[in-house]
Biopython code that builds the backbone (N, CA, C, O; Angstrom):
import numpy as np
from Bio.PDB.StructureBuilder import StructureBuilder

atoms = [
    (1, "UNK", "N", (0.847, -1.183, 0.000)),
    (1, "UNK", "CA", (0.000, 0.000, 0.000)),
    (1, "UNK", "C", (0.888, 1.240, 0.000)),
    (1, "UNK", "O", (1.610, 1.337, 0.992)),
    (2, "UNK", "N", (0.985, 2.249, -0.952)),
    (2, "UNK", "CA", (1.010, 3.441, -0.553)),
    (2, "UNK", "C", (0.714, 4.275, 0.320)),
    (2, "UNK", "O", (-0.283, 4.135, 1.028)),
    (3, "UNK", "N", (1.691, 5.481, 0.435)),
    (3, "UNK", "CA", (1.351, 6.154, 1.497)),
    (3, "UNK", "C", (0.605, 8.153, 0.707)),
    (3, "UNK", "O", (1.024, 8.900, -0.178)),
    (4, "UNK", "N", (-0.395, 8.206, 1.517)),
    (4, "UNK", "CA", (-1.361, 9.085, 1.130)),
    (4, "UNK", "C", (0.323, 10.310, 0.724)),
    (4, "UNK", "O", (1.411, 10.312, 1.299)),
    (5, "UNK", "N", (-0.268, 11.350, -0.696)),
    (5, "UNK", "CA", (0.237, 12.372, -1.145)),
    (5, "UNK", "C", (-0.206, 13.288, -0.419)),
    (5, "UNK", "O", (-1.430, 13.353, -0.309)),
    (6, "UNK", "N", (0.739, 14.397, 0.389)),
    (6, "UNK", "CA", (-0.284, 16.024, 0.647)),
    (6, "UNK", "C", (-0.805, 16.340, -0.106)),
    (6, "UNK", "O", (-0.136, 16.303, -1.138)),
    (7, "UNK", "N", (-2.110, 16.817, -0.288)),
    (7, "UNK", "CA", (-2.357, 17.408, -1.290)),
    (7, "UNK", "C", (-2.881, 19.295, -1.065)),
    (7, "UNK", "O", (-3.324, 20.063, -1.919)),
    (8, "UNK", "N", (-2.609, 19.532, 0.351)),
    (8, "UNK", "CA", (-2.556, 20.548, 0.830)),
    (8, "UNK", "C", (-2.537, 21.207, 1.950)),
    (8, "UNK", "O", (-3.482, 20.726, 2.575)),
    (9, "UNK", "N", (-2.017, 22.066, 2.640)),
    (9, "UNK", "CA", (-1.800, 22.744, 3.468)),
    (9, "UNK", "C", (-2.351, 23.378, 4.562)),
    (9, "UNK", "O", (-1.855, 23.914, 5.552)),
    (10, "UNK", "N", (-3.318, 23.231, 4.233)),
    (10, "UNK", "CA", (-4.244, 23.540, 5.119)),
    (10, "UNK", "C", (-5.897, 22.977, 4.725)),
    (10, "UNK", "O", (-6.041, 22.340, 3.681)),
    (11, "UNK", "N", (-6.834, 23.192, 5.419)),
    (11, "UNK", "CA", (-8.148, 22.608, 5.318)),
    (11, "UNK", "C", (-8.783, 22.728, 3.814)),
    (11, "UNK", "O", (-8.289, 23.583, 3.079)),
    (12, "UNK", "N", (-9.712, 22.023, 3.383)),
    (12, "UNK", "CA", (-10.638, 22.511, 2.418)),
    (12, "UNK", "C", (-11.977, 22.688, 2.869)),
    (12, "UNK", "O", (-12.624, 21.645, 2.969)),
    (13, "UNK", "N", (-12.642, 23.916, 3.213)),
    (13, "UNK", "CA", (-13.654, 24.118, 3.641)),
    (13, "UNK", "C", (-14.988, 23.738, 3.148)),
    (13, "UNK", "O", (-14.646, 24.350, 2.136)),
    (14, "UNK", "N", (-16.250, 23.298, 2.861)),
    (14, "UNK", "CA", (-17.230, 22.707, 2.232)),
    (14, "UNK", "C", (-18.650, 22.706, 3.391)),
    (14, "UNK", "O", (-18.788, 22.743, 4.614)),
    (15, "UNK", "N", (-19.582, 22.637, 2.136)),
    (15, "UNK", "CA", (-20.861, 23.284, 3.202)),
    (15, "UNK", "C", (-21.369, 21.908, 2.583)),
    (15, "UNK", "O", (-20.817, 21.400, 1.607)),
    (16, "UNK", "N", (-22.251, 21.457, 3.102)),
    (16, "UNK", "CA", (-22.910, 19.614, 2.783)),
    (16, "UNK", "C", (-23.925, 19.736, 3.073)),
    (16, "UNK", "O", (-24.508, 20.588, 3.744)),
    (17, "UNK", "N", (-24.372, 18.435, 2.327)),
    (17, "UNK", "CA", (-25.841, 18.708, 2.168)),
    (17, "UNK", "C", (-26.618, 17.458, 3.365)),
    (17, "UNK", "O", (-26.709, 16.318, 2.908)),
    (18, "UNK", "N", (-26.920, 17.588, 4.199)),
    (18, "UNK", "CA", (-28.109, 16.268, 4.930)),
    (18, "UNK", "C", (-28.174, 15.244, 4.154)),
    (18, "UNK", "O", (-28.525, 15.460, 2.994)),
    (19, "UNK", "N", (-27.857, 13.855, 4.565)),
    (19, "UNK", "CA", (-28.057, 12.748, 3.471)),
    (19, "UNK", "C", (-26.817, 12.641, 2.621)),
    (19, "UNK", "O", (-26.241, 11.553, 2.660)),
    (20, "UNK", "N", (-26.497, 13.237, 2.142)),
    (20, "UNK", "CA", (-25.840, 12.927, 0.614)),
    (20, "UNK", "C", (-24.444, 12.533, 1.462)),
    (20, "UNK", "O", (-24.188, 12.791, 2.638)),
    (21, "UNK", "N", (-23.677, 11.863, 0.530)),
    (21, "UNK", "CA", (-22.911, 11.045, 0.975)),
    (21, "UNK", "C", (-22.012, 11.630, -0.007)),
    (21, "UNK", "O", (-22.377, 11.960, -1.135)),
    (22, "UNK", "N", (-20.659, 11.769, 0.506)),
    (22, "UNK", "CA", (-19.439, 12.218, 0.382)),
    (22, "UNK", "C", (-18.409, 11.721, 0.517)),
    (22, "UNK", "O", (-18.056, 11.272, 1.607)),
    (23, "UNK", "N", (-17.444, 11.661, -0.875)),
    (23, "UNK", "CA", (-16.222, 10.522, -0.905)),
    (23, "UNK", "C", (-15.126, 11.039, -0.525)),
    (23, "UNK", "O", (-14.421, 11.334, -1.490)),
    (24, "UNK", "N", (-14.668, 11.281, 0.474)),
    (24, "UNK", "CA", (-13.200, 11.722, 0.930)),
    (24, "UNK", "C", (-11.917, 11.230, 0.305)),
    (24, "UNK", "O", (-11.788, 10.007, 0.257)),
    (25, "UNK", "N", (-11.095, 11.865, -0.108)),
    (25, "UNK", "CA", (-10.062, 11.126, -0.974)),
    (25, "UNK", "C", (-8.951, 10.900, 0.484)),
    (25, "UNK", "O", (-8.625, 11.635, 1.416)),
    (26, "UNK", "N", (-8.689, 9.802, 0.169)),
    (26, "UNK", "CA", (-7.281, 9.290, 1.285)),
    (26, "UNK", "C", (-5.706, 9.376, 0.390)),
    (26, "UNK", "O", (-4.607, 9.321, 0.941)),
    (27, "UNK", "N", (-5.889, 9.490, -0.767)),
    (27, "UNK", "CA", (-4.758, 9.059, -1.297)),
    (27, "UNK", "C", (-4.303, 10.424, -1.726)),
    (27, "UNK", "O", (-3.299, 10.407, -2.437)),
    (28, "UNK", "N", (-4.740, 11.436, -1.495)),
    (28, "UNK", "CA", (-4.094, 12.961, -1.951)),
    (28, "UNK", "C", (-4.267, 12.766, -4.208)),
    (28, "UNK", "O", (-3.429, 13.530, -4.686)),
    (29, "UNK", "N", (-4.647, 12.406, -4.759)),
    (29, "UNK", "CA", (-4.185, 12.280, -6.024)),
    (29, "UNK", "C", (-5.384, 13.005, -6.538)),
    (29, "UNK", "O", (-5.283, 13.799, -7.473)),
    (30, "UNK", "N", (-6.445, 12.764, -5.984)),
    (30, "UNK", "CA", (-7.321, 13.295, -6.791)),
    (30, "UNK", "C", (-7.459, 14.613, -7.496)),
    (30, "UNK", "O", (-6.588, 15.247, -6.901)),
    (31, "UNK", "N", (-7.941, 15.392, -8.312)),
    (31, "UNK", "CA", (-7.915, 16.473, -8.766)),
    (31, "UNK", "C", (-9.286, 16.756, -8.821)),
    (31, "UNK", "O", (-9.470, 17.087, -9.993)),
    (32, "UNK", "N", (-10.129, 16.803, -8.349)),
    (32, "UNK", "CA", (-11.232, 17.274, -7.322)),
    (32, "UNK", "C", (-10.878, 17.281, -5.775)),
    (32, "UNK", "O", (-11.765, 16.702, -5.149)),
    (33, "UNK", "N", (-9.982, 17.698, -5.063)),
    (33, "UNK", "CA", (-9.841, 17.645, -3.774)),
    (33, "UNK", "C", (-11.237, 18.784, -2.933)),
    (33, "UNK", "O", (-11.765, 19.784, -3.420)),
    (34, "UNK", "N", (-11.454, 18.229, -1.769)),
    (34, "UNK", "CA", (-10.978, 17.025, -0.907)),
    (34, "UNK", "C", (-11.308, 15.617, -1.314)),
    (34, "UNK", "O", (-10.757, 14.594, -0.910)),
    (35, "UNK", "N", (-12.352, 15.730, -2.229)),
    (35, "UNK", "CA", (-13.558, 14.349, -2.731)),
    (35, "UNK", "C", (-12.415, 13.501, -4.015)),
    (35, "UNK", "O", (-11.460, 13.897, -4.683)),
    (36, "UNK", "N", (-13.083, 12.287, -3.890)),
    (36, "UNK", "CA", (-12.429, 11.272, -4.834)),
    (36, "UNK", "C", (-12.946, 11.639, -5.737)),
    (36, "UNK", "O", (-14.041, 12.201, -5.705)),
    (37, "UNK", "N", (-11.827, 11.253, -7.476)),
    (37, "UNK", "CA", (-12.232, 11.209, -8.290)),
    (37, "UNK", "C", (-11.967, 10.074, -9.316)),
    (37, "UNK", "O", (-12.210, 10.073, -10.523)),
    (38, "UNK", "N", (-11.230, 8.796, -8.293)),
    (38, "UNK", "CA", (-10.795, 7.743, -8.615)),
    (38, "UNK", "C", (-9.335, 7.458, -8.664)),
    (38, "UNK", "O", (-8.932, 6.299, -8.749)),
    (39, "UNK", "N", (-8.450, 8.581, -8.608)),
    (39, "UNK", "CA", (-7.144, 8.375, -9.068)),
    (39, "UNK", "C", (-6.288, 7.605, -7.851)),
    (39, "UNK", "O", (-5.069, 7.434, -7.880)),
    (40, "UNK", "N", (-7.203, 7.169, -6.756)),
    (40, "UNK", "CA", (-6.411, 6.136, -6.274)),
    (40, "UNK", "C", (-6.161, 4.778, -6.419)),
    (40, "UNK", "O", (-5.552, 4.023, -5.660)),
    (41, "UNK", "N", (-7.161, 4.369, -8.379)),
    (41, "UNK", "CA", (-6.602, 3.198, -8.568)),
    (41, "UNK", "C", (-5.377, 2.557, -8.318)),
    (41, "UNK", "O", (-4.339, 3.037, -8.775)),
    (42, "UNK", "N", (-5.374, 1.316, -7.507)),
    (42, "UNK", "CA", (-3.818, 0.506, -7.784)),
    (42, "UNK", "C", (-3.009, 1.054, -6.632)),
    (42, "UNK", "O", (-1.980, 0.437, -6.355)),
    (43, "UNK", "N", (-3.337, 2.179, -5.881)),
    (43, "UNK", "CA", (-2.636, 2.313, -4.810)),
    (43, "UNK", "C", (-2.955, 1.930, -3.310)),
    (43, "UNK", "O", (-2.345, 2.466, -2.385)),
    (44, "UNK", "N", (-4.034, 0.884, -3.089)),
    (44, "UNK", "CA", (-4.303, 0.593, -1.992)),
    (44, "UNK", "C", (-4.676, 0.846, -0.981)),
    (44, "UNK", "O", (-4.732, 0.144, 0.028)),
    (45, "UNK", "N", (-5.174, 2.588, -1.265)),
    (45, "UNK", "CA", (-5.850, 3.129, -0.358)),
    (45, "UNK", "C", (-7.470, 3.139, -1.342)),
    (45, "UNK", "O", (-7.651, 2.893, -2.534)),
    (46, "UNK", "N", (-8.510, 3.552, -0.192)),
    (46, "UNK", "CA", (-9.587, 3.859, -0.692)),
    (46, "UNK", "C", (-10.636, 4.803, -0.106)),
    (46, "UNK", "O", (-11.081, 4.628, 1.028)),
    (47, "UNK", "N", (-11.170, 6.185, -1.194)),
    (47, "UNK", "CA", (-11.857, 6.879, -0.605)),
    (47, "UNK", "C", (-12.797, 6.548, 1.152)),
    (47, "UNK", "O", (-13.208, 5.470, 1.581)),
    (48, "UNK", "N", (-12.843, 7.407, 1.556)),
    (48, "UNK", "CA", (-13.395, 7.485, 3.355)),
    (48, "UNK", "C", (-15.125, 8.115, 2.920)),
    (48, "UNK", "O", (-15.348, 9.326, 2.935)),
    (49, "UNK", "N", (-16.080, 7.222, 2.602)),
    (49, "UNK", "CA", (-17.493, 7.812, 2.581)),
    (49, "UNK", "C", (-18.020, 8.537, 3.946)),
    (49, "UNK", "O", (-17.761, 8.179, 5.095)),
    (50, "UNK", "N", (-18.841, 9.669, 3.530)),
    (50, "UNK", "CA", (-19.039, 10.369, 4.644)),
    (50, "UNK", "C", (-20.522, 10.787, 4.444)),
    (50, "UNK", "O", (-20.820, 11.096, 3.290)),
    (51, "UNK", "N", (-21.480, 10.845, 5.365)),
    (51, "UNK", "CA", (-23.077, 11.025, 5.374)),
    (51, "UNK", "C", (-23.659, 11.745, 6.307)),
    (51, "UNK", "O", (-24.258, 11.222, 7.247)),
    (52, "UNK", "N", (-23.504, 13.476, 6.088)),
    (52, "UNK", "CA", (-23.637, 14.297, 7.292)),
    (52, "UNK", "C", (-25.338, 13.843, 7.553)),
    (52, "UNK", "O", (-26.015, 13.559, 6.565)),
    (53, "UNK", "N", (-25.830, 13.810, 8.672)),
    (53, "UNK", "CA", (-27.220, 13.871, 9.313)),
    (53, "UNK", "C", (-28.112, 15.105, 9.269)),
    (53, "UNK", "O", (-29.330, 15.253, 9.375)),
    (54, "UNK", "N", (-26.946, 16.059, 9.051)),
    (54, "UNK", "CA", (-27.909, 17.722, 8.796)),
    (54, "UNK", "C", (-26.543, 18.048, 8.018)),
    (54, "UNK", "O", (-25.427, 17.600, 7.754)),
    (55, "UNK", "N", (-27.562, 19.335, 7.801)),
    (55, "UNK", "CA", (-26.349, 20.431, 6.522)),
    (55, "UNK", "C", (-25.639, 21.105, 7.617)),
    (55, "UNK", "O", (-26.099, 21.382, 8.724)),
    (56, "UNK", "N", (-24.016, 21.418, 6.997)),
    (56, "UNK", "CA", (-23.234, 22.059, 8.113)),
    (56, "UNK", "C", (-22.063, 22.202, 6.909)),
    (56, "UNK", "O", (-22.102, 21.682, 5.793)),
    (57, "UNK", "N", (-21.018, 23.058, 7.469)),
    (57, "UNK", "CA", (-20.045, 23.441, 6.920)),
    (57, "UNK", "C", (-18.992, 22.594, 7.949)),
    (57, "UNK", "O", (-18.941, 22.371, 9.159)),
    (58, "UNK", "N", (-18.378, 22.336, 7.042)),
    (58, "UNK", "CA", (-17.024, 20.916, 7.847)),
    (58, "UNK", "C", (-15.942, 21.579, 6.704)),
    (58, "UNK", "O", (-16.323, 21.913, 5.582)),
    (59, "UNK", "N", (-14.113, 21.755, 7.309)),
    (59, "UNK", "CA", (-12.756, 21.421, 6.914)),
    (59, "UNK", "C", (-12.540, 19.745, 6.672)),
    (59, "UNK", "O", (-11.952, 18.936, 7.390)),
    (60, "UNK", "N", (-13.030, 19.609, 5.779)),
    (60, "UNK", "CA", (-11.833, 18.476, 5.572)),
    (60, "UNK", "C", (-10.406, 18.247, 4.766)),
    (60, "UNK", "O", (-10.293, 18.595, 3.590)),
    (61, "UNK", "N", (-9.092, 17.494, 5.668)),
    (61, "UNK", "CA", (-8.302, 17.449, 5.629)),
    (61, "UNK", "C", (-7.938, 17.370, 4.263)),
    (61, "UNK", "O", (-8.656, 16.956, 3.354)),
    (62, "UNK", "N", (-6.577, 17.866, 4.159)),
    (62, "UNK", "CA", (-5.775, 17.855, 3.076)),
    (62, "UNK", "C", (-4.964, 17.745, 2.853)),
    (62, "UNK", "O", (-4.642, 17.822, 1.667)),
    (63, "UNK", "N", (-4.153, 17.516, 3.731)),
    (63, "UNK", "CA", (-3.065, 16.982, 3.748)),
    (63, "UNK", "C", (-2.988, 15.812, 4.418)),
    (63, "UNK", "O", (-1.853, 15.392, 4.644)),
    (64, "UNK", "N", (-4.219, 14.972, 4.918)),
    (64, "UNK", "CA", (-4.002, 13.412, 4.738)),
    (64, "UNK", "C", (-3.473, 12.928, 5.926)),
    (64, "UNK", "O", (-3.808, 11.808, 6.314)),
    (65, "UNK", "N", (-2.753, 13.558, 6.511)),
    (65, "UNK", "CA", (-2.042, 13.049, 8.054)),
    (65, "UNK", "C", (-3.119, 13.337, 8.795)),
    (65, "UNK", "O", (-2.717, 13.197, 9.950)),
    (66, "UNK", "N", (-4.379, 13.692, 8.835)),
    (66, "UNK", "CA", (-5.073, 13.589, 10.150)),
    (66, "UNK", "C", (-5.235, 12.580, 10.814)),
    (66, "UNK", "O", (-5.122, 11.510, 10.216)),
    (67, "UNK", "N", (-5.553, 12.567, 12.272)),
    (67, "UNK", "CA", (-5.586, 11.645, 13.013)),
    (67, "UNK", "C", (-7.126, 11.526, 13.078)),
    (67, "UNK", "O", (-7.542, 10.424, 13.435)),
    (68, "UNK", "N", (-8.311, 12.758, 12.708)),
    (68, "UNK", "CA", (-9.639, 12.303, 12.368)),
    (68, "UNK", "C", (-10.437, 12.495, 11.237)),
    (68, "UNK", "O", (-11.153, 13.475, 11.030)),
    (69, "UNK", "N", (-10.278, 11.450, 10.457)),
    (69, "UNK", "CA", (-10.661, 11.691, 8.946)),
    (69, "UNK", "C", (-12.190, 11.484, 9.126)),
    (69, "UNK", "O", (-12.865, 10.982, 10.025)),
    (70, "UNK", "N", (-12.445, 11.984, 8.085)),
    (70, "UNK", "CA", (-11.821, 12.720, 6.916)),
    (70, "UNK", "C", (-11.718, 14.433, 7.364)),
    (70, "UNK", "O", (-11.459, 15.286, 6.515)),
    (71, "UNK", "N", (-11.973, 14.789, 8.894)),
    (71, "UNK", "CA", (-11.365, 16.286, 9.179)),
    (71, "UNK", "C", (-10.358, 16.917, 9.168)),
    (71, "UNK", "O", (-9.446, 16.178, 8.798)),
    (72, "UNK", "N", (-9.961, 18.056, 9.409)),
    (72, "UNK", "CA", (-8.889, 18.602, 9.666)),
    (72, "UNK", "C", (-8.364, 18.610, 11.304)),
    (72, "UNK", "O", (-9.118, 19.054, 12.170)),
    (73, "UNK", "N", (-7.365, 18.220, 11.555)),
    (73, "UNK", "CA", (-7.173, 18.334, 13.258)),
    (73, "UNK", "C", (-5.777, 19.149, 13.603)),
    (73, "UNK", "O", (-5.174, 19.087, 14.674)),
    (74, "UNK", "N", (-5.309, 20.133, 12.141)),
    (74, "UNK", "CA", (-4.131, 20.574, 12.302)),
    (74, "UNK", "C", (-2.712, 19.812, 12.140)),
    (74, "UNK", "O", (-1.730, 20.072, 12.835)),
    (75, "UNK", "N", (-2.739, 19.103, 11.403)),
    (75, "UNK", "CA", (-1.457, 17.771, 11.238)),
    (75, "UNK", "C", (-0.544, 18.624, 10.361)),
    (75, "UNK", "O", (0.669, 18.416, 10.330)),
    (76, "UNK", "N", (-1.218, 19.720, 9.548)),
    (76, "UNK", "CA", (-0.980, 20.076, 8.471)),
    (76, "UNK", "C", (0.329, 21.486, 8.867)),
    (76, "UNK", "O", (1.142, 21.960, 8.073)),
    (77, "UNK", "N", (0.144, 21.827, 10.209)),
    (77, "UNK", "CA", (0.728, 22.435, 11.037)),
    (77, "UNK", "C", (2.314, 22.136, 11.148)),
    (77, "UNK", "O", (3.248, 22.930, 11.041)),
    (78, "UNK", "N", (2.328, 20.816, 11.382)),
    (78, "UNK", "CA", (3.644, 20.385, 11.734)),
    (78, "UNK", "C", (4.679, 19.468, 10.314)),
    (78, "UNK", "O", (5.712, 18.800, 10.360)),
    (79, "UNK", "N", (3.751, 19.883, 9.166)),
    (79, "UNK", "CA", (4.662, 19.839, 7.874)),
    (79, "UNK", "C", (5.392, 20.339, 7.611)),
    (79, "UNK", "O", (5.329, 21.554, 7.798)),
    (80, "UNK", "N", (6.621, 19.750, 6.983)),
    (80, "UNK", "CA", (7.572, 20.837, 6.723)),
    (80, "UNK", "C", (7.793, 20.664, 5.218)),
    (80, "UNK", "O", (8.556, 21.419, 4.616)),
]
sb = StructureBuilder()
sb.init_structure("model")
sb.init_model(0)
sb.init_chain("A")
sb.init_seg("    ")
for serial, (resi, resn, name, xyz) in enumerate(atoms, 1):
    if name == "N":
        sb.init_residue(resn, " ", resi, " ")
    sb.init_atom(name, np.array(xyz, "f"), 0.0, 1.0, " ", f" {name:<3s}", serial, name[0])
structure = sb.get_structure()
């Protein structure tokens, strides 16, 4: 298995909808970030589905080192 790409520096902010279900990318590759767009074929990771209960605005991570995915918890802090 590979190990997840940064794919950024700080959070990606996003407002969601109740219900709808949301593909978190784990592998940094995608080019729709934060959401999958498949490009983690073959690398052994796999998108993190997510199904808010109400609408809300959530950071999710982007640079992949979080310790609570698919959020931001500041990991992105101690990159160098």
């Amino acid at each position: 298995m590979e190990k997840p790409i940064v794919a950024g520096k700080g959070p990606i902010v996003m407002e969601l909808t109740a219900g709808e279900t949301y593909y978190w990318c784990r592998c940094g590759r995608s080019k729709t970030q934060p959401l999958c767009d498949g490009s983690h074929a073959g690398t052994g990771l796999t998108p993190m589905a997510y199904t808010p209960s109400g609408a809300m605005k959530v950071r999710f991570c982007a640079c992949k080192q979080t310790s609570k995915p698919p959020f931001c918890d500041g990991a992105h802090l101690d990159l160098k």
